[in-house]
C-alpha positions as CSV (number, residue, x, y, z in Angstrom):
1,X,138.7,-55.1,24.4
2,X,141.1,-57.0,22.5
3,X,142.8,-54.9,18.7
4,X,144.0,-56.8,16.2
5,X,145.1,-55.9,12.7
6,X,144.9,-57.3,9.4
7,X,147.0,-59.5,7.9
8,X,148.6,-57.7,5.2
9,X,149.0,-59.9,1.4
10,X,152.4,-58.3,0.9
11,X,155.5,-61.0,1.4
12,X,158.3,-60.6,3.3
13,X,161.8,-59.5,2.4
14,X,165.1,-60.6,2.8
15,X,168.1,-59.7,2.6
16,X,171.4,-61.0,1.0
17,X,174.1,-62.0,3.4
18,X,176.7,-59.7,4.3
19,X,179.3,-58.9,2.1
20,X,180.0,-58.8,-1.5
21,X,177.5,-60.3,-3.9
22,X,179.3,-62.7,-7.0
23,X,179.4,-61.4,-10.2
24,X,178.0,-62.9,-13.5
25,X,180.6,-65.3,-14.5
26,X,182.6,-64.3,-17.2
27,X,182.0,-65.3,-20.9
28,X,185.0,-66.4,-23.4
29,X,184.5,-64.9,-27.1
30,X,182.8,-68.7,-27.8
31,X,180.2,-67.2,-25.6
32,X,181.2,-70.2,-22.8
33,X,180.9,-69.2,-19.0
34,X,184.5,-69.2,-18.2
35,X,184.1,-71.6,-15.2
36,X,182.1,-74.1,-17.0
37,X,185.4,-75.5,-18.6
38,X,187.8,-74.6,-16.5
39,X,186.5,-74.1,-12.6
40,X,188.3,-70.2,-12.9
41,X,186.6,-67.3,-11.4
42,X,188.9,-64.9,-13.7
43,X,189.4,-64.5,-16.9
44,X,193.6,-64.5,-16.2
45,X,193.1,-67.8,-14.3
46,X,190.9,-69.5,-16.8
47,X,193.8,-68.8,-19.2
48,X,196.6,-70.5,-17.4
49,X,194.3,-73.6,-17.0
50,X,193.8,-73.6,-20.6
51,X,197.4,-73.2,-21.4
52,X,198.5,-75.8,-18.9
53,X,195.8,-78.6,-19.9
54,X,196.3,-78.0,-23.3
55,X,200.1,-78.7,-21.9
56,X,199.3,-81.8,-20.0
57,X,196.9,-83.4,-23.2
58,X,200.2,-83.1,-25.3
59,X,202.3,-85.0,-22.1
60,X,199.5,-87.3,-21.8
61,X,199.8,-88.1,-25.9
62,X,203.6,-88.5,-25.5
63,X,202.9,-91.3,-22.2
64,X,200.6,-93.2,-24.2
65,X,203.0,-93.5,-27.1
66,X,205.6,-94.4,-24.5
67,X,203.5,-97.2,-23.2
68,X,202.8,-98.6,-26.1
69,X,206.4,-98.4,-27.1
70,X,207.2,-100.3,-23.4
71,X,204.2,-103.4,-24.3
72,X,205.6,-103.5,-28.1
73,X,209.3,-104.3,-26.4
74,X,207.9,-106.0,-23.3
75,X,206.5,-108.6,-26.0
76,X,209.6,-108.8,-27.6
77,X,211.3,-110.0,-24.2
78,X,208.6,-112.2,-23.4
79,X,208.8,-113.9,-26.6
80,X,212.6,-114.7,-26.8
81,X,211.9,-116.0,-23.1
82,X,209.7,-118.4,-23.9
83,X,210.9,-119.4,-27.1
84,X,214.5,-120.7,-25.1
85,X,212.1,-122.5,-23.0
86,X,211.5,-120.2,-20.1
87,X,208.7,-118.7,-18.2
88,X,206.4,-115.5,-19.8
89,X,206.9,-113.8,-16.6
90,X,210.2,-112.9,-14.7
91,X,209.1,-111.7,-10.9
92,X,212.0,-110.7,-9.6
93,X,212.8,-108.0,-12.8
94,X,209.2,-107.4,-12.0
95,X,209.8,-106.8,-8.3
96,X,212.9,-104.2,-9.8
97,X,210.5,-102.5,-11.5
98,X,208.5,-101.9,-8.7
99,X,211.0,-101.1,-6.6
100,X,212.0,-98.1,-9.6
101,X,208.7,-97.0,-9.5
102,X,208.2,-96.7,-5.7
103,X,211.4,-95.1,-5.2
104,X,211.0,-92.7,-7.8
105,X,207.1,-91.8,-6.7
106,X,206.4,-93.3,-3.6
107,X,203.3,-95.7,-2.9
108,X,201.4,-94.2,-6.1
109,X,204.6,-95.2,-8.0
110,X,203.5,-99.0,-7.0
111,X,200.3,-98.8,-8.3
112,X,201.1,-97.5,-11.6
113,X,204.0,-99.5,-12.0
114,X,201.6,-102.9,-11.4
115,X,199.2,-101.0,-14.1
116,X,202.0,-100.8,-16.5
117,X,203.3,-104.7,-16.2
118,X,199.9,-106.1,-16.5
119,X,199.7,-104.1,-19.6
120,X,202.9,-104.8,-21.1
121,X,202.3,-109.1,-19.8
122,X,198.7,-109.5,-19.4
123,X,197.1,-110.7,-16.0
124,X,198.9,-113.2,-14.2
């Protein structure tokens, strides 16, 4: 003769992984997660990241002006060029300027550098 039990309606547990559970993130006095702005599990942490963007927004204010300080002169340049009859476009200061740049910041340097002169002379 064959015993089987009943099924029982209860559902099975689990448990957590091993070792220790995450906390609740912590909340800023704005009542902001922590993390949610600045990807910081601490408190400490999320305060150097706020410090140093805030940092980085203010350099990032002072490159833009620069730029537009390098097109406003760039046009100057490309003006009295092609007022005496020249070309809008000198490639070989070009190619020194790329040259700066790649020195200065390696392959990266290149790209911004091209990113700049077609800013400051248009596509050519």
């Amino acid at each position: 003769m064959t015993v089987t039990t009943p099924a029982t309606a209860t559902t099975p547990t689990t448990t957590p992984a091993a070792g220790p559970r995450p906390s609740a993130p912590a909340v800023d006095p704005a009542g902001d997660r922590i993390g949610d702005r600045t990807g910081a599990r601490t408190p400490e942490a999320a305060d150097v990241i706020s410090g140093a963007r805030e940092r980085i927004d203010a350099l990032d204010d002072r490159i833009i002006g620069l730029v537009q300080e390098r097109m406003a002169v760039s046009a100057v340049i490309q003006e009295a060029r092609i007022s005496s009859g020249g070309r809008r476009v000198n490639l070989s200061r070009e190619m020194e300027v790329l040259g700066h740049y790649r020195e200065a910041l390696g392959k990266p340097g290149t790209a911004l550098a091209m990113t700049l002169l077609e800013l400051c002379r248009g596509r050519i």
